[in-house]
N, C-alpha and C positions, 0 to 999 in steps of 0.2 A: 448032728444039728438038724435041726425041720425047718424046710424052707416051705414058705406061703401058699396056699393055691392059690391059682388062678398066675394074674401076672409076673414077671419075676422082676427082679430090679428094684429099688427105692419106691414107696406108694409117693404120692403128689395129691393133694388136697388140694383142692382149688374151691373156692366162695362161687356161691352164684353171682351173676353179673346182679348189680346196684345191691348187694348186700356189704356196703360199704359202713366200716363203725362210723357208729354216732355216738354223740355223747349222751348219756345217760338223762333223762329226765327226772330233776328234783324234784322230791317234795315238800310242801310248804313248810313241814316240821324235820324237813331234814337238818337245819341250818346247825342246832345246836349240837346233833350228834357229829355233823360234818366236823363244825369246829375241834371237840373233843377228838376224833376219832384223829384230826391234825396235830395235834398236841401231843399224842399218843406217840403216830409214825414218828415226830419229830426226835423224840425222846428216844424213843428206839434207835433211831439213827445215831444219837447223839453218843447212846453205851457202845452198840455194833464199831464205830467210826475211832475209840476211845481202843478198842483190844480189849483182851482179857487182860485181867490186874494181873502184873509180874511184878515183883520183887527183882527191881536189876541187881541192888547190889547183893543181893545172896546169889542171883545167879551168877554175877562175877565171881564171886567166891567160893563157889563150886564147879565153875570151869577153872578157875586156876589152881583149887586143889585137884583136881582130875589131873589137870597138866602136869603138875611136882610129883604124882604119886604117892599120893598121901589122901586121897578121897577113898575111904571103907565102903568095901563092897561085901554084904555080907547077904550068899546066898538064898541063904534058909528066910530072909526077911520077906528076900522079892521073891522066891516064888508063892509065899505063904498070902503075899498081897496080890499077885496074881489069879491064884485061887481063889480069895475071897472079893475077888472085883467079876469070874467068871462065873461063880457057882452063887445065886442068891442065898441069902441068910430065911432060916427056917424058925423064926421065932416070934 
């Protein structure tokens, strides 16, 4: 491992004194993008807050054939899908 020159220990940033955030100055034509670009985040949040789509009841019904021992596992499938999720396609 390579340690830093100079100081050792965690670096610390410090702001200059009165370089305190302000808020941003609008401009006059900002209003409408401001709007949209709120519309946008909102949406975002609203898929992000929702999860990815599952399917419960397949997955119920795939943990519960796992559990009886009756869920097919068949090698040759998943490595062959591993393969081609690791190695991009040449076409």
């Amino acid at each position: 491992m390579i340690d830093g020159v100079g100081k050792t220990g965690p670096a610390r940033i410090e702001l200059p004194r009165g370089a305190e955030k302000s808020a941003p100055v609008a401009a006059a034509g900002d209003a409408p993008v401001r709007a949209r670009q709120g519309q946008v985040e909102s949406a975002v949040f609203e898929l992000v807050s929702s999860g990815p789509p599952v399917d419960a009841a397949k997955v119920a019904a795939i943990r519960a054939a796992i559990a009886e021992g009756r869920y097919p596992v068949d090698a040759n499938k998943i490595a062959e899908r591993m393969i081609a999720l690791d190695i991009p396609s040449r076409g």
